[in-house]
C-alpha positions as CSV (number, residue, x, y, z in Angstrom):
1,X,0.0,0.0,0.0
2,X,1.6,3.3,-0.8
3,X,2.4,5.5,2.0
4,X,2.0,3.3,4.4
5,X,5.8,3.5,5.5
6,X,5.2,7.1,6.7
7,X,5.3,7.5,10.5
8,X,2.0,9.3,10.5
9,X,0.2,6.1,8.7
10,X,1.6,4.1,11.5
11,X,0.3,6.2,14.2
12,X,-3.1,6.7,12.8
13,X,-3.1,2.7,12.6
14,X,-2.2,2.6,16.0
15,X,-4.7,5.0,17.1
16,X,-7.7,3.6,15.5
17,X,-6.2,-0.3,17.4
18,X,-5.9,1.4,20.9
19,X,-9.4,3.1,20.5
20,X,-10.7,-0.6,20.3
21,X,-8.6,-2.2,23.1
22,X,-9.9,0.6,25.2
23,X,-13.4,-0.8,24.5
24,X,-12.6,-4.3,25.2
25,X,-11.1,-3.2,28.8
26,X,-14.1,-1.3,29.2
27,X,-16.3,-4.4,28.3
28,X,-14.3,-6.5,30.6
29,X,-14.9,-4.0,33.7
30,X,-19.0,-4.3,32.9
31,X,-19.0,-8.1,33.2
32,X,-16.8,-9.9,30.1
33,X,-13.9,-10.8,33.0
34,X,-16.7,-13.5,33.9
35,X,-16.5,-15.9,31.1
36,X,-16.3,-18.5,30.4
37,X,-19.0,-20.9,31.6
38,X,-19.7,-24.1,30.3
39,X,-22.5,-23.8,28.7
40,X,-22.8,-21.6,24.9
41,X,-26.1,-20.2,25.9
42,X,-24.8,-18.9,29.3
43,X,-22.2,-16.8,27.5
44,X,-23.8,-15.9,24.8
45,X,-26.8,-14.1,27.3
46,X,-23.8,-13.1,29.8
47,X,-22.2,-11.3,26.4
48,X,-25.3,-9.7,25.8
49,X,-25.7,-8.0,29.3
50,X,-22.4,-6.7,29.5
51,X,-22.4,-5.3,26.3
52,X,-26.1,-3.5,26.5
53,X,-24.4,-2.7,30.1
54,X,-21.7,-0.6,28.5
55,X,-23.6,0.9,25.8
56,X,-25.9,2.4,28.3
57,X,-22.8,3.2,30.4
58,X,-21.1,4.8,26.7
59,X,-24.6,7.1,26.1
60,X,-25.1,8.2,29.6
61,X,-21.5,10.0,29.7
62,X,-22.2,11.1,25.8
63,X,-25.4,12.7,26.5
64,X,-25.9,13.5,30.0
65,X,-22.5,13.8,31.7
66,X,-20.3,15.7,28.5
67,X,-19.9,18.9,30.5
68,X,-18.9,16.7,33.7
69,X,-15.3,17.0,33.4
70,X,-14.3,14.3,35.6
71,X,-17.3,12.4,34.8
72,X,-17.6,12.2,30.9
73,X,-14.6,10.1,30.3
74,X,-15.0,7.9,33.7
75,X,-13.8,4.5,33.9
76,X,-16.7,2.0,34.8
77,X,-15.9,1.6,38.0
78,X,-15.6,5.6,38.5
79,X,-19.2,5.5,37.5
80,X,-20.3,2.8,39.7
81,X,-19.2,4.0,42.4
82,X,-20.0,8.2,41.9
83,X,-23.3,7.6,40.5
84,X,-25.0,3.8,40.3
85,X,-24.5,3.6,44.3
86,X,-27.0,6.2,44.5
87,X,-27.2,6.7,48.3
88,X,-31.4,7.8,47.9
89,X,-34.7,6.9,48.8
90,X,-37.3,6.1,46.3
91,X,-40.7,6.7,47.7
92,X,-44.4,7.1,45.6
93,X,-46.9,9.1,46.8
94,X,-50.4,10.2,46.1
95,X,-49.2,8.6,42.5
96,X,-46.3,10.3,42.6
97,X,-42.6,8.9,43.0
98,X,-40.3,11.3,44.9
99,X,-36.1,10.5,45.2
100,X,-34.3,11.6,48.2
101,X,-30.6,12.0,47.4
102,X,-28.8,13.6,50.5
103,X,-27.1,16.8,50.4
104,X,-24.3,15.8,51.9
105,X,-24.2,13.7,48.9
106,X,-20.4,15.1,46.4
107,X,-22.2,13.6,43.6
108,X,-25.7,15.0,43.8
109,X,-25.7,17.7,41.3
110,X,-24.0,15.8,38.7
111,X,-26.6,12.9,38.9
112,X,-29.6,15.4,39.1
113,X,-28.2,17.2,35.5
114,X,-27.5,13.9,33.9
115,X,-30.9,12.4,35.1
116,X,-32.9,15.4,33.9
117,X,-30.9,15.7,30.8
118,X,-31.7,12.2,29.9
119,X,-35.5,12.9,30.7
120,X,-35.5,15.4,28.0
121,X,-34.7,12.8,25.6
122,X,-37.3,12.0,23.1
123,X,-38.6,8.6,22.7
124,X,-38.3,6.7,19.5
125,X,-42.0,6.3,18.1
């Protein structure tokens, strides 16, 4: 292939191969570190979960967190732990559901923008 000697074709190649091993470490921190079992359908549902898990996880920093700047390009477990441990009450009443978060809470305002942000979201008809 012509060109392909130049340093800059070598580092774009490289670049474009590290963008996808940074997705496989990020699929094995949402659940792919867990395989194999012995049966095929086991791993072939336990494939499925981790991967919807970090698609949500990829479109959640994408479109609610991007002006979090120490939460839109969070690790998985930087996630887990800042905003899916949610320390909060869910109650419902009089039809309506309320959520507690505490105030003391470091993560509170970050989780309240991305929740509302993702609320806006229209649904696909």
């Amino acid at each position: 292939m012509p060109g392909s000697h130049h340093p800059q074709f070598l580092d774009v190649l490289h670049r474009s191969h590290a963008t996808v091993e940074d997705r496989v470490r990020t699929n094995k921190a949402m659940g792919l570190r867990n395989l194999p079992s012995k049966a095929w359908t086991v791993n072939r549902g336990w494939v499925l979960a981790a991967n919807i898990a970090a698609d949500l996880a990829a479109w959640t920093r994408l479109l609610g967190l991007h002006d979090q700047p120490d939460l839109a390009d969070a690790e998985p477990d930087t996630l887990r732990y800042r905003l899916l441990h949610l320390p909060a009450k869910l109650a419902t009443h009089a039809r309506r559901k309320t959520l507690s978060i505490p105030d003391t809470w470091p993560w509170a305002e970050a989780f309240l923008h991305c929740w509302q942000r993702l609320g806006l979201l229209p649904l696909s008809t």
